[in-house]
KEBA-175971 format. One record per residue (C-alpha): residue in three letters; x, y, z. Coordinates in steps of 0.02 Angstrom, whole numbers, padded with zeros to 5 digits, always signed. Last residue first. Example, Ala and Ser with C-alpha at 12.3 -4.5 7.8 and 13.67 -1.06 7.14 Angstrom:
! residues 2
SER+00684-00053+00357;ALA+00615-00225+00390;
END
This chain:
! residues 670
UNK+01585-04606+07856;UNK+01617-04430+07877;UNK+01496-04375+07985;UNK+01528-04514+08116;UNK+01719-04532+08102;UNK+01729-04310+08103;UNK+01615-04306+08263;UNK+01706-04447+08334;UNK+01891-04364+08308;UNK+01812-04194+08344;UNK+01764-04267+08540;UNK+01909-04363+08559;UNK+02024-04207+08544;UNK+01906-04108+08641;UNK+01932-04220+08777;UNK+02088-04250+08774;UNK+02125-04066+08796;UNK+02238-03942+08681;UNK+02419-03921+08639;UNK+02454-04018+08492;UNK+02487-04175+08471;UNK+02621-04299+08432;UNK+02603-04413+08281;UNK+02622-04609+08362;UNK+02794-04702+08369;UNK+02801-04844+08277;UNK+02768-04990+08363;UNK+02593-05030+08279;UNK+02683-05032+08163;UNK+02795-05163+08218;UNK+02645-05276+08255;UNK+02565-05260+08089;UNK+02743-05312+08001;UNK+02759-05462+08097;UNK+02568-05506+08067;UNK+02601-05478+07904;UNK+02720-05599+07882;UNK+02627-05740+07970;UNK+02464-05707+07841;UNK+02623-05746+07734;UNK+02661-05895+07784;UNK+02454-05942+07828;UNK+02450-05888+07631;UNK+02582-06031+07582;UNK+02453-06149+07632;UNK+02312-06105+07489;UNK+02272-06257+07447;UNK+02392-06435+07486;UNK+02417-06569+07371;UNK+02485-06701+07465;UNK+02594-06864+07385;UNK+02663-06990+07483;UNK+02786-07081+07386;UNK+02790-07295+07380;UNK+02956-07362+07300;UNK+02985-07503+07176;UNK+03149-07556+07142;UNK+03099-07756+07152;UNK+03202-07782+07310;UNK+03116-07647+07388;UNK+03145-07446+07335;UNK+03134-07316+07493;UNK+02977-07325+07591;UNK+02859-07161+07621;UNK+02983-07042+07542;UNK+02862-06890+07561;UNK+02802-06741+07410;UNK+02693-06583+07454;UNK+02647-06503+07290;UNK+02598-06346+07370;UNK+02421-06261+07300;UNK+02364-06081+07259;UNK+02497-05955+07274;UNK+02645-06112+07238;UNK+02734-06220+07360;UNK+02824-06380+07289;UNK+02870-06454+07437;UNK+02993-06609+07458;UNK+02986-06683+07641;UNK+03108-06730+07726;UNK+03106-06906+07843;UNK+03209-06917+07996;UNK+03226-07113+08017;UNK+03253-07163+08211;UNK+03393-07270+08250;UNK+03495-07147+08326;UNK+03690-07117+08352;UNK+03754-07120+08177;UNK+03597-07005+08106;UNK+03476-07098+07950;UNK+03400-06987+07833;UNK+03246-07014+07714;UNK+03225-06876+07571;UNK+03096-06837+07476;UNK+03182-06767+07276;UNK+03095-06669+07181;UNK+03117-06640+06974;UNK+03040-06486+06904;UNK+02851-06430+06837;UNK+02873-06525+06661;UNK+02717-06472+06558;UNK+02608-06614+06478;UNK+02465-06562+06561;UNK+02553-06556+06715;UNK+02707-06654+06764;UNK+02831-06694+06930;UNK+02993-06767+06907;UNK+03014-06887+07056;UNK+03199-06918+07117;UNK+03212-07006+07275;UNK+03327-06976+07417;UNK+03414-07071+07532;UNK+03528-06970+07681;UNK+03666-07035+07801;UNK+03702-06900+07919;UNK+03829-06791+08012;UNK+03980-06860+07949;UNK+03920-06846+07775;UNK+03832-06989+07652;UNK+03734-06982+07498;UNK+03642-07112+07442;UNK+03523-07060+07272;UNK+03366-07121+07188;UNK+03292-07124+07022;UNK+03156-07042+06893;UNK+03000-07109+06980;UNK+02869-07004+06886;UNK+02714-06913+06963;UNK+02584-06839+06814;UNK+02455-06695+06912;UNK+02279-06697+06881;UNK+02217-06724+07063;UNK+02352-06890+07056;UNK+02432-06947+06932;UNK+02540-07135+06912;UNK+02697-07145+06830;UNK+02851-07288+06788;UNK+03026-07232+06736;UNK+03076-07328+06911;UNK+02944-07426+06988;UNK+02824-07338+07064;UNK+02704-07362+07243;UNK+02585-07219+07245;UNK+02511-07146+07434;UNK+02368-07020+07432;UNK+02307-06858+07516;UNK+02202-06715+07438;UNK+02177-06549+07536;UNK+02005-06443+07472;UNK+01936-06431+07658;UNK+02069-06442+07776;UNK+02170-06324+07663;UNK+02053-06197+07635;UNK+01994-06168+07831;UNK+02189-06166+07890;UNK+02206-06040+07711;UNK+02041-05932+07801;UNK+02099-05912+07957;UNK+02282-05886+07921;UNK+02208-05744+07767;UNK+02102-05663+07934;UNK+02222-05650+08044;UNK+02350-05575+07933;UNK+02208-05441+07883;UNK+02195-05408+08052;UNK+02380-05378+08099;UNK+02366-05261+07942;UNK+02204-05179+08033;UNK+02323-05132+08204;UNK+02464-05079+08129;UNK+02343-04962+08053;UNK+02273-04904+08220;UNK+02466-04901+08282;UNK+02537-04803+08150;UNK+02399-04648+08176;UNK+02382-04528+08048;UNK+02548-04479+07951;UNK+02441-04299+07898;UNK+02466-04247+08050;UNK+02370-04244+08226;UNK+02327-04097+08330;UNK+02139-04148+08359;UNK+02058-03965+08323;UNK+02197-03920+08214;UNK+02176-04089+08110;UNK+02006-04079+08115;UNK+02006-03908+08048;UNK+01857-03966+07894;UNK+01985-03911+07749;UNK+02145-03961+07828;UNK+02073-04139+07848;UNK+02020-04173+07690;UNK+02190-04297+07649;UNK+02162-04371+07820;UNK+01951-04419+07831;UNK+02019-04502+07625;UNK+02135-04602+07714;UNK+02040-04658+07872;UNK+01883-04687+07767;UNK+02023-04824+07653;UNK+02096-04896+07792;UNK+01908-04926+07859;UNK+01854-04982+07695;UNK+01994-05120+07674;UNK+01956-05170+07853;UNK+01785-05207+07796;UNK+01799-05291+07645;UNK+01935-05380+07735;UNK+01800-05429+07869;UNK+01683-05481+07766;UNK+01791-05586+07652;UNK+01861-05688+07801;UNK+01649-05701+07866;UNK+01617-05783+07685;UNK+01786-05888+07676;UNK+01740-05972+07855;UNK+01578-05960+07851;UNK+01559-06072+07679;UNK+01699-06179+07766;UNK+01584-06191+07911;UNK+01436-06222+07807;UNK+01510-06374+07671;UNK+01446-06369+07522;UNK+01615-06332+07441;UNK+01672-06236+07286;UNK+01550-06183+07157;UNK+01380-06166+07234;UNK+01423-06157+07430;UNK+01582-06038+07385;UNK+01484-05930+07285;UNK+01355-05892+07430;UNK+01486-05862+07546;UNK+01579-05756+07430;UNK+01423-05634+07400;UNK+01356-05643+07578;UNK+01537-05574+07624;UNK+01535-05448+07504;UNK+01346-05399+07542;UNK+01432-05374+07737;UNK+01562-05283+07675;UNK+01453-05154+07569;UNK+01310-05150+07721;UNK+01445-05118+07870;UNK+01492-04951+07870;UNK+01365-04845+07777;UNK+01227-04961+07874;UNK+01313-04960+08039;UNK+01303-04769+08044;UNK+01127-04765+07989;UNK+01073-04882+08146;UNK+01180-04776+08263;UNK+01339-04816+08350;UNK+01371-04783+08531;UNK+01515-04773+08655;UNK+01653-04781+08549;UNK+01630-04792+08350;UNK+01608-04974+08286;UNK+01686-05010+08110;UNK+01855-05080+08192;UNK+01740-05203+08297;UNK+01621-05257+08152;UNK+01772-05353+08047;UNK+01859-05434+08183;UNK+01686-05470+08263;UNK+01642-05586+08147;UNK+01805-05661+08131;UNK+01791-05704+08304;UNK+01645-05782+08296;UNK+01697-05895+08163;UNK+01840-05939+08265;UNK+01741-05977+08432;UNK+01617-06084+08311;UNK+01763-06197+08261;UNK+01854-06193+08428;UNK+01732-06326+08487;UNK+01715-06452+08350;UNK+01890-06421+08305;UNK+01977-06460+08465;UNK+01878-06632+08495;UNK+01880-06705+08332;UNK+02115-06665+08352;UNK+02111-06768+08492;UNK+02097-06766+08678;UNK+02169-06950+08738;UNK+02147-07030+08910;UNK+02288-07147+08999;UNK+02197-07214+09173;UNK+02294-07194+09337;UNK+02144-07118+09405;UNK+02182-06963+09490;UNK+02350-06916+09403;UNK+02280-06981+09242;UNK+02143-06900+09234;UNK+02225-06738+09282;UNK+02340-06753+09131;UNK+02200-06825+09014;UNK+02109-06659+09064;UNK+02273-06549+09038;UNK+02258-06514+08850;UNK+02081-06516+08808;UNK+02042-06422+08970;UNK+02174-06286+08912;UNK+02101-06283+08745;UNK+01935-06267+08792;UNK+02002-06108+08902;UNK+02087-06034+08778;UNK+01953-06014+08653;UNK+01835-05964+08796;UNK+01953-05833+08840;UNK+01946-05752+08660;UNK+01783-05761+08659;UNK+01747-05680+08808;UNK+01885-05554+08743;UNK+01806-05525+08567;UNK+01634-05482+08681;UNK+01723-05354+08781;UNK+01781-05273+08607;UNK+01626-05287+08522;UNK+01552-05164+08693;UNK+01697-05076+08682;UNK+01678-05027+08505;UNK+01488-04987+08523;UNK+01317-05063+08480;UNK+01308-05141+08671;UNK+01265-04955+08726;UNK+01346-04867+08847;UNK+01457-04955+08927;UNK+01532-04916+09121;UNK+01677-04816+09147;UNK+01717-04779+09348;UNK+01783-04925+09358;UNK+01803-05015+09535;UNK+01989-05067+09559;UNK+01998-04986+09739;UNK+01871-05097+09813;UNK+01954-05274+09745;UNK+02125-05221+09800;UNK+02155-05353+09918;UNK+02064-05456+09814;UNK+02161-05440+09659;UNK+02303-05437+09779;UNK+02263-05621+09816;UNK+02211-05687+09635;UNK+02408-05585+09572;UNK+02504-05687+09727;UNK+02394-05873+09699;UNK+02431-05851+09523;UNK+02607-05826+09553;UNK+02630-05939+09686;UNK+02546-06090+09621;UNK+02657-06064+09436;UNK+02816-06075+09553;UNK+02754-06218+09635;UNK+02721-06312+09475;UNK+02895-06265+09395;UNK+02994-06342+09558;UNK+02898-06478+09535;UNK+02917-06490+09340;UNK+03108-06485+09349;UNK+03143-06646+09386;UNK+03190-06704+09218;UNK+03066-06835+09082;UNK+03131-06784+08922;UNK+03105-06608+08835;UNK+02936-06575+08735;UNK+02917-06559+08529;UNK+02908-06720+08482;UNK+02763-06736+08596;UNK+02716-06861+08771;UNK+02663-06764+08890;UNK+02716-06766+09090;UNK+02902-06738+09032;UNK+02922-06570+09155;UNK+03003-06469+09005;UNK+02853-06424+08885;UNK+02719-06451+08983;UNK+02784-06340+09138;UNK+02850-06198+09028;UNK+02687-06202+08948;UNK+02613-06197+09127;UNK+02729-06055+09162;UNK+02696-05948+09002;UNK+02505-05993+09051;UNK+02538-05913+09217;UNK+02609-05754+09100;UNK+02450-05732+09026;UNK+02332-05778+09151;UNK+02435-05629+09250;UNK+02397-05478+09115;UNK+02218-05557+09087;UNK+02172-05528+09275;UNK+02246-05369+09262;UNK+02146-05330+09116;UNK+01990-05404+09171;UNK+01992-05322+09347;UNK+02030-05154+09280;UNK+01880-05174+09135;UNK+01830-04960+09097;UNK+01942-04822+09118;UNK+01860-04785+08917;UNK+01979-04758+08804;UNK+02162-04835+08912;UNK+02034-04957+08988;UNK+01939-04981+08825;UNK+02123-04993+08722;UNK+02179-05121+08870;UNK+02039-05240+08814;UNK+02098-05288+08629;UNK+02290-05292+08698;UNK+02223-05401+08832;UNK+02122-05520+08703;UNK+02280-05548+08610;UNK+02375-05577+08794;UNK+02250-05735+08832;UNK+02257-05787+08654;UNK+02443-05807+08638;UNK+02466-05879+08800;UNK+02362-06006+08784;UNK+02441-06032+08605;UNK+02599-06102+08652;UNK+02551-06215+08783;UNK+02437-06287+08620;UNK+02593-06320+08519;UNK+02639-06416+08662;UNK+02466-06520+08686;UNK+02484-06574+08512;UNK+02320-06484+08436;UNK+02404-06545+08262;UNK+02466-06386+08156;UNK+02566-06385+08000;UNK+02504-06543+07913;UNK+02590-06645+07802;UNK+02659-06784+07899;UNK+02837-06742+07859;UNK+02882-06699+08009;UNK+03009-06556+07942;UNK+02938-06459+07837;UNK+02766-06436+07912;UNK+02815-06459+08064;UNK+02933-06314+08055;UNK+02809-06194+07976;UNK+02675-06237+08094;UNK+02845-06191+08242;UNK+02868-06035+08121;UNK+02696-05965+08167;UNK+02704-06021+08324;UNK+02866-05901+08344;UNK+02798-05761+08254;UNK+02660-05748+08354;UNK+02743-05759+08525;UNK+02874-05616+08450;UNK+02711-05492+08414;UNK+02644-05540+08574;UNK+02812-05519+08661;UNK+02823-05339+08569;UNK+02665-05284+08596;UNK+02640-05307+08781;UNK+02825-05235+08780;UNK+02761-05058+08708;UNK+02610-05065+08786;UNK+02699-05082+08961;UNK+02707-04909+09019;UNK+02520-04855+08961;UNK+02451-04998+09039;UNK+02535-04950+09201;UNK+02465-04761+09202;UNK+02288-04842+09181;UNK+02254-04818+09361;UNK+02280-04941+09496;UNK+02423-04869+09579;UNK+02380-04968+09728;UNK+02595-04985+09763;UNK+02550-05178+09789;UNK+02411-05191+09638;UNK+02504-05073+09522;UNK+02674-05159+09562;UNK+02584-05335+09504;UNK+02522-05262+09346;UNK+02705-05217+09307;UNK+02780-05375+09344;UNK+02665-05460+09236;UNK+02680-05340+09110;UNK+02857-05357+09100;UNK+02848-05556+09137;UNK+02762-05553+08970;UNK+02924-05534+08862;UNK+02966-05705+08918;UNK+02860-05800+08824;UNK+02892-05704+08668;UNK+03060-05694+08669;UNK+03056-05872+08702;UNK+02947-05916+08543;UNK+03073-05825+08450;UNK+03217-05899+08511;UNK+03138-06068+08489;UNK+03072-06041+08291;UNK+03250-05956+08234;UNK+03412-06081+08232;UNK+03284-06215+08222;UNK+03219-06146+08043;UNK+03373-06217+07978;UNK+03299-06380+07959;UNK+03368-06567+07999;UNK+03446-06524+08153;UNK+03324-06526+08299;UNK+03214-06683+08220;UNK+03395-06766+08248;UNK+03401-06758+08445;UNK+03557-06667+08462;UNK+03731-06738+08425;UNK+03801-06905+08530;UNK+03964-06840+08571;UNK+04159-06893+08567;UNK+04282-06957+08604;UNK+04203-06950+08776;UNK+04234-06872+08958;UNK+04305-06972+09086;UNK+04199-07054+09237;UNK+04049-06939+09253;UNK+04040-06804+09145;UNK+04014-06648+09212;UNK+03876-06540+09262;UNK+03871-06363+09170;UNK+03693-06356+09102;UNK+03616-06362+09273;UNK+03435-06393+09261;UNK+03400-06462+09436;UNK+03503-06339+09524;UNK+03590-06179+09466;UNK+03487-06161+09310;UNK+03340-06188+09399;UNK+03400-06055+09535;UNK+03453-05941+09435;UNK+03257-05960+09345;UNK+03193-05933+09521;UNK+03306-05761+09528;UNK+03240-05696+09373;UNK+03060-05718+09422;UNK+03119-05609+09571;UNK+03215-05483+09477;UNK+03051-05462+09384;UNK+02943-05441+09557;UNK+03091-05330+09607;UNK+03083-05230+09448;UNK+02886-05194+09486;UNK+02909-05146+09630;UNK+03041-04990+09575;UNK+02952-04951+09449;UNK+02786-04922+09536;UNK+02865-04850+09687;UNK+02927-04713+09595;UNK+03129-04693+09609;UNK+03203-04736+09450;UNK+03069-04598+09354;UNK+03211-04558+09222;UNK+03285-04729+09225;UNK+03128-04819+09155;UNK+03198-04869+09005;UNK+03369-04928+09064;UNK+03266-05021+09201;UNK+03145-05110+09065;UNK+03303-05137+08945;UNK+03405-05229+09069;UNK+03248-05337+09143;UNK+03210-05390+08970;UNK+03375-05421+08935;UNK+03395-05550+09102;UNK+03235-05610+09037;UNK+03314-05663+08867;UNK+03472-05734+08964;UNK+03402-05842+09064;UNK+03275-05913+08946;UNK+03420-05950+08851;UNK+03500-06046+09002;UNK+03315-06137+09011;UNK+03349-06191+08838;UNK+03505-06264+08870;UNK+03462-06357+09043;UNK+03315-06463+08941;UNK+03376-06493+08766;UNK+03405-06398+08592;UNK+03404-06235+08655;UNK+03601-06210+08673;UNK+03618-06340+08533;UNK+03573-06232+08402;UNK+03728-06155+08413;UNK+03797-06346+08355;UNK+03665-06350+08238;UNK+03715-06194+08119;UNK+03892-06270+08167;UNK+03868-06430+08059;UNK+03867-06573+08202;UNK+03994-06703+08139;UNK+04102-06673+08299;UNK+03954-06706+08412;UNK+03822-06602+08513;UNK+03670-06630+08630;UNK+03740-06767+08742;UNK+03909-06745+08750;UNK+03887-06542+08793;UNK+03755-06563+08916;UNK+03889-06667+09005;UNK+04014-06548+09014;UNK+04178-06650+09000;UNK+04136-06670+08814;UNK+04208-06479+08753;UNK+04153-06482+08585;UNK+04248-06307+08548;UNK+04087-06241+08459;UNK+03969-06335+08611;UNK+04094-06271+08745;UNK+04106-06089+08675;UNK+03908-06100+08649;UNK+03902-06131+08838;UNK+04021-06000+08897;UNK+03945-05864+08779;UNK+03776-05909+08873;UNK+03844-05908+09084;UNK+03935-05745+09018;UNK+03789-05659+08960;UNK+03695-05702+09103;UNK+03814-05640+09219;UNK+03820-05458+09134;UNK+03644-05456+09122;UNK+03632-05500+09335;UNK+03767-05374+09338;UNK+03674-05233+09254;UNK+03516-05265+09349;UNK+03651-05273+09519;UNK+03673-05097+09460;UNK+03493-05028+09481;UNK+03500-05112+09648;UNK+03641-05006+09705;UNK+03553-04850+09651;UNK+03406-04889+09755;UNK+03526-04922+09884;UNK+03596-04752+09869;UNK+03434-04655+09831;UNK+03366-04691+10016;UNK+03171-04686+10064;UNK+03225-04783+10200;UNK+03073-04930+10144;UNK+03082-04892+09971;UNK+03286-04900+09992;UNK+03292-05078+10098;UNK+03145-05147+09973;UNK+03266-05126+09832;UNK+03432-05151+09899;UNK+03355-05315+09950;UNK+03291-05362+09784;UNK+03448-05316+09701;UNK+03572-05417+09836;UNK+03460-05566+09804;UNK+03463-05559+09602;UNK+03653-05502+09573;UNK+03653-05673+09693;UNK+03587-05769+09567;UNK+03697-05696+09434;UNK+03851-05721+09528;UNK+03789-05876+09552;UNK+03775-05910+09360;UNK+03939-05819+09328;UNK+04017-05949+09441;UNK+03935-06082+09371;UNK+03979-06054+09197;UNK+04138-06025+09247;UNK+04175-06194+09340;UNK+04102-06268+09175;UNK+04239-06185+09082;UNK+04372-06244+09177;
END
């Protein structure tokens, strides 16, 4: 029964899809508010349906129902219930329901948003292009990756439980939903950009509309590779939080394709300057959603983070060929229309850092999309197996990264079209002597090696920087009664949440980049074999084998292994690494056992458990400065919701003049 439901609401929701898109062209093309309104309420169905088709699922995982296939093969009795929930986005069809349902909310928000100007062409085009993604999704989720298939010949006793990387952490019931909400929070833009270029309401009006959700994906895409590194780092057990594997790389695409947008839309919105770039960067973006989409679920790489082999990655492939092929041909259709009238002034000016931070930004992503598809097309043609390593992505994104940080400090200091010599020298010279100052220091005292030298050097730089801005911006604020730049520009004394947003994003930039730089260069990594009571130290630190323990539940079989860990004679705790064994897999899920601290983690892993002679062999990592990419992560969550916040309103006066005091004030003032 409840797989006939889940396919019923799931047609229901495809056809929510058809009937919407045809009520939709049908009233633009009669000019008729009845259909429109009709199509407005097949968005609330197509929710409604999607909703269902979800609570359905979980209320066959929860009830282990193990006539739905999907069910018996990502869920058992002994699952805990954390994991059973889990199990919605643990496999193939499951996590493509969840995609589902996210873009169904996306499209239910967007229309409930926009209700107030329902009937302008730009809306209404751009929630058929959205009801359209939605509809190929239906259609996955309806076909090929249909979660409510039955068993064949008698369901089970019971089920095999999801793969057991995907329930040994808590952080599962977070890192996929967020990493969805991110990907999936671009089709607004998308959808939006692509009404602009059919309705030729080429403007900035439609960069103005979709800020909001530009931000929010982004700031939910962050998040969510941000927790993946923190998954694999507790959970693999190999260390490291961040390998180049060619799904964590689908993941950043993305990423750095809409971070350069939301660096480029501020000159269009500023300046009506890059129309082409941004809309070309607003599609890229959500093609790369696809293509991750694609690598992740098709089974053409080889991760432990990507689906099995399924038949999906056709119909994904296609899909990806007609979007980019769609947003490429109305580019061109449109090609005389989205001429600029802004052009820049001088290349010592915001937009001018801010075009160079996106060519950066899009060579970034575009050595890691050759690194991660090359061995895929070399294959295809050749038959032969290649490998892109890890040597490969650092060399070249290395020098991108130091780049960038360059120009994450200079950017914000960089008034709009010009900046003067003396200018640059009140804003730039303490930073920049800052920066020299920690370079230098970190050369004599710390490491010889130049890009790590950079690395902490340029990170200084630009929080010198940042923290000087904030501070200008401040002090410009508290005087600003006394000068009337605050009549003249009709601002309060709150300021402007989005610009600040804006510098704490920054700042969490800046502490990943430098811990990543940190902890590659000062790491330590060595394996002990102990007997019990016995000890061995490593960087300074006194390892003893204490004991081990069996455990046993219905969900696992787990070994761990006591090791009391010492310091100058001071006890710093008993860990225990873990090994665990799952009833319906051979593979061993090792955990790790982290000591995390401001500086260093302790990072502890049960390498072998004890031989005949009781002697067991512990990887031991100590690890700089990793718990600042966690909180780096942190405040790039809380940059990206102030940047949110709603911005001061202004008084009645022009744009223009408003601009004009704010530069006069920024240039006399600091």
């Amino acid at each position: 029964m409840k797989a006939a439901l889940g396919v019923l609401a799931l047609a229901f929701g495809a056809g929510a899809c058809v009937v919407g898109i045809t009520s939709f062209l049908l009233g633009l093309r009669r000019n008729n508010d009845a259909l429109l309104a009709v199509g407005r309420k097949c968005v609330a169905v197509l929710l409604v349906c999607a909703v269902a088709a979800v609570g359905i699922m979980e209320w066959a995982l929860i009830s282990h129902d193990f006539t739905i296939r999907y069910v018996a093969e990502n869920n058992a009795r002994s699952t805990p219930l954390l994991f059973t929930i889990t199990g919605l986005w643990s496999a193939l069809a499951g996590s493509i329901l969840l995609w589902v349902l996210i873009l169904s909310g996306y499209i239910g928000v967007t229309v409930r948003h926009f209700r107030k100007r329902a009937s302008e062409p730009l809306v209404i085009w751009a929630t058929i292009v959205m009801l359209g993604v939605a509809l190929f999704f239906f259609l996955l989720v309806l076909g090929p990756a249909n979660p409510f298939r039955l068993v064949a010949g008698g369901a089970p006793l019971d089920g095999r439980g999801p793969n057991p990387l995907l329930q040994n952490h808590p952080l599962m019931a977070f890192h996929p939903p967020m990493l969805y909400l991110g990907y999936v929070g671009f089709t607004v833009p998308f959808a939006f950009a692509m009404s602009s270029l059919i309705t030729g309401s080429i403007g900035e009006g439609w960069l103005a509309d979709t800020r909001r959700t530009t931000l929010i994906a982004w700031g939910f895409l962050s998040v969510g590779i941000i927790l993946g590194a923190w998954w694999s780092y507790e959970v693999l057990g190999w260390g490291g939080y961040w390998a180049w594997d060619p799904v964590e790389n689908a993941s950043l695409l993305p990423w750095l394709t809409a971070t350069a947008f939301i660096h480029s839309v501020m000159v269009q919105e500023r300046r009506a300057m890059l129309r082409v770039w941004n809309l070309s960067l607003v599609i890229a973006t959500f093609c790369l959603t696809i293509l991750g989409t694609f690598l992740t679920r098709s089974g053409v790489v080889n991760s432990v983070h990507a689906f099995s082999q399924s038949s999906i990655g056709v119909w994904l492939l296609v899909f990806l060929g007609l979007c980019a092929g769609s947003g490429l041909a109305l580019i061109a259709w449109r090609g005389d229309r989205l001429r600029a009238p802004g052009r820049i002034d001088s290349m010592l000016s915001r937009e001018a850092a801010f075009l160079g931070n996106n060519l950066l930004f899009v060579a970034f992503a575009f050595v890691v999309l050759l690194g991660t598809v090359f061995p895929l097309i070399a294959e295809a043609i050749q038959g032969k197996q290649l490998s892109v390593g890890e040597p490969y992505f650092n060399r070249m994104t290395v020098p991108l990264g130091l780049a960038l940080l360059f120009l994450m400090a200079v950017a914000p200091a960089l008034p709009w079209r010009a900046a003067s010599g003396d200018v640059l020298k009140r804003r730039l010279l303490l930073p920049a002597w800052v920066g020299t100052s920690v370079m230098v220091l970190t050369l004599i005292f710390l490491d010889r090696s130049l890009p790590t030298a950079l690395a902490f050097g340029l990170g200084a730089f630009a929080i010198a920087a940042i923290k000087r801005e904030t501070f200008m911006a401040v002090k410009s604020r508290r005087s600003a009664d006394k000068i009337g730049w605050m009549r003249a520009t009709g601002r309060t004394l709150a300021g402007n949440p989005r610009r600040y947003g804006g510098l704490t994003v920054h700042v969490g930039v800046v502490l990943i980049a430098v811990a990543i730089a940190g902890s590659h260069t000062f790491g330590t990594k060595q394996e002990i074999r102990l007997a019990k009571g016995r000890s061995a130290e490593v960087a300074g630190y006194t390892f003893t084998y204490v004991g081990s323990n069996r455990s046993v539940t219905g969900q696992k079989t787990t070994l761990s292994t006591d090791i009391r860990i010492a310091q100058g004679g001071k006890s710093l705790g008993v860990y225990a690494p873990s090994v665990s064994t799952f009833p319906n897999s051979n593979q061993a899920i090792g955990t790790p056992s982290v000591r995390t601290g401001v500086l260093r983690d302790i990072y502890l892993t049960l390498v072998s458990s004890p031989n005949r002679t009781g002697r067991v062999t512990i990887g031991v990592g100590i690890n700089p400065m990793v718990v600042w990419i966690w909180f780096g992560g942190a405040l790039l969550a809380i940059g990206t919701i102030g940047a949110l916040l709603p911005s001061v309103r202004r008084r009645p006066g022009s744009r223009a003049a408003q601009e004009a005091a704010v530069e006069a004030h920024s240039s006399s003032g600091s």
